[in-house]
C-alpha angles and dihedrals in degrees: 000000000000112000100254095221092052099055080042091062099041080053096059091042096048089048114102080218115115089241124139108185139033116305125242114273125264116253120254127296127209108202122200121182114222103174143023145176091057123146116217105341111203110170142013119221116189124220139189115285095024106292129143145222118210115174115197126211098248088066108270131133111218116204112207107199112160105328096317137105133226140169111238109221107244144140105245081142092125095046107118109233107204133135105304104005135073135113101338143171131003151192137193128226124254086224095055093121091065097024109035083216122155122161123214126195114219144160109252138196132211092058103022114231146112120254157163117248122190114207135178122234114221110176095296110347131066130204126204107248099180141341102241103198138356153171091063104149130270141200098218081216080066084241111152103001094154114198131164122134119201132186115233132216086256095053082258113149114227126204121193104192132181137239101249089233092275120134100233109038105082088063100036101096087193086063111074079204115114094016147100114241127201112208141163100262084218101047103020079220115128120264144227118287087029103154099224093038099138091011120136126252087358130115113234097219093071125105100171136354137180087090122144107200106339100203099160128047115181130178117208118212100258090052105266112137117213121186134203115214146175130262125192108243093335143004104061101175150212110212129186104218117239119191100254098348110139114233097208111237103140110166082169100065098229081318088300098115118048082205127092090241104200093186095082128101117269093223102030103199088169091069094023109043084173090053110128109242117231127261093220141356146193090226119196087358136065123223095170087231101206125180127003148193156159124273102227130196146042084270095082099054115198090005101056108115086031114137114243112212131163142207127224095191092026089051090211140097119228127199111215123199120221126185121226089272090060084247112144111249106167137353115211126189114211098219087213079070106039104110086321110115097020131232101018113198113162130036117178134180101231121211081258097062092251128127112243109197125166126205122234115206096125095240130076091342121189134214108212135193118230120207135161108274 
């Protein structure tokens, strides 16, 4: 069990905010648990009448309907299963009433990519409708698969990937590797008001590159996107997303070295001058920050508009404050999540205003509710 006082502190150090002692504690939490028995639970999709969609990394669809668990019947028979990749994150389309769509991300074999698959939901089973979109790269080890979608206040769907852990993908604008994508959740095709749309060698799916492993993607309410992504041994980060801008994570040294050289910055201002700094970061420590988003509702008091994000090593979840600008103002730590429930790896806003987060041990994984105490 971490002191609570001294991670406290790191986090404050490690903070780009101006503070110089320990932040004020988080309200209170009340956690419920709603499943158990999961393995590996990487997203949470909300349905009509309150149930829930958990996909698990080996390559299995829970379905959470009061209080109880079931399989949902589909083919994820050609997702590769490997390290860090599997079968991922997931949303779930506006239009789901009508539709019954929902679209995973998930590594695949035969051919290996990474790639988007829309389904349709039918009771319990569920039956592929398109591959939305595909031939994004893959580590055949599953490292750094990415991979989390994200609706944005447009209807825009955003991708944050992940670099595959190859030297030269995060720069490379024709790789949809390291980067995060906006796409028509319908199409996969890039939309209007893309930044690289008619730009040469770029793919115009790409809102912003330079990422390292992008493994959160959260919308404010008033349409910034904020991302959460992995360092190697420091510098997780926290990064607010900026159409085109360049976030500055280079293992290739300017495609000098053939290696993936980890000791580089993760945002390397020194070759990228333009590089986007990031919001927030772990500093000299790693904490393999994992999903994020917003607390919404009056509910929540002084904590509503907080940022959720958790933590897979650090086994927490902190609530960072960020003012209008996107600017950090304050990190808080819940003490019901500090090293409490283990490996945390999705956090989702439900339509009710709660915080959904799954646990990712590998063996007998929950999926808890989070409400105001």
């Amino acid at each position: 069990m971490r002191v609570l006082a001294a991670v406290l502190l790191l986090l404050v150090t490690a903070c780009s905010s101006a503070e110089t002692s320990a932040p004020p504690p988080a309200g209170k939490f009340k956690v419920e648990q709603l499943a158990a028995g999961l393995e590996h639970g990487w997203d949470v999709g909300f349905l009509p009448g309150g149930r829930l969609l958990v996909p698990q990394r080996p390559g299995r669809l829970a379905l959470v309907s009061g209080g109880s668990v079931s399989t949902v019947d589909a083919d994820f028979g050609d997702v590769l299963v490997a390290g860090e990749g599997g079968l991922m994150g997931l949303v779930v389309h506006p239009d789901f009433a009508s539709t019954g769509e929902f679209t995973t991300c998930q590594t695949h074999r035969d051919p290996d990519d990474v790639r988007l698959v829309t389904w349709k939901l039918d009771g319990t089973r569920a039956t592929r409708v398109r591959d939305l979109l595909t031939g994004l790269p893959v580590n055949p080890s599953g490292r750094h698969s990415g991979c989390r979608p994200a609706l944005a206040a447009d209807g825009a769907l955003l991708v944050g990937t992940g670099d595959t852990a190859r030297p030269s993908i995060s720069q490379d604008r024709r790789s949809l590797g390291g980067k995060v994508l906006r796409i028509d959740l319908r199409t996969g095709k890039p939309l209007p008001g893309n930044p690289f749309l008619g730009s040469p060698n770029t793919d115009p799916r790409i809102l912003s590159y330079g990422h390292r492993n992008v493994q959160g993607v959260a919308v404010r309410a008033d349409g910034q996107v904020f991302t959460a992504e992995h360092g190697p041994s420091f510098d997780d980060e926290v990064n607010l997303i900026k159409p085109g801008a360049n976030y500055g994570w280079d293992p290739s040294k300017g495609g000098t070295s053939p290696d993936y050289d980890e000791s580089v910055p993760m945002t390397d201002t020194t070759r990228f001058p333009d590089a986007v700094p990031a919001v927030w970061s772990t500093g000299k420590i790693t904490e393999a920050i994992c999903a994020a988003d917003f607390l919404r509702g009056k509910q929540w008091g002084a904590m509503e508009g907080k940022l959720a994000v958790v933590a897979l090593k650090g086994q927490k979840m902190l609530l960072l404050g960020l003012d209008p600008a996107g600017v950090l103002v304050d990190v808080t730590l819940p003490p019901e999540f500090d090293d409490k429930f283990g490996r945390l790896r999705a956090v989702r806003t439900g339509p009710d205003g709660a915080l959904y987060v799954t646990t990712s041990d590998g063996t007998d994984d929950k999926l808890l509710k989070v409400t105001p105490a």
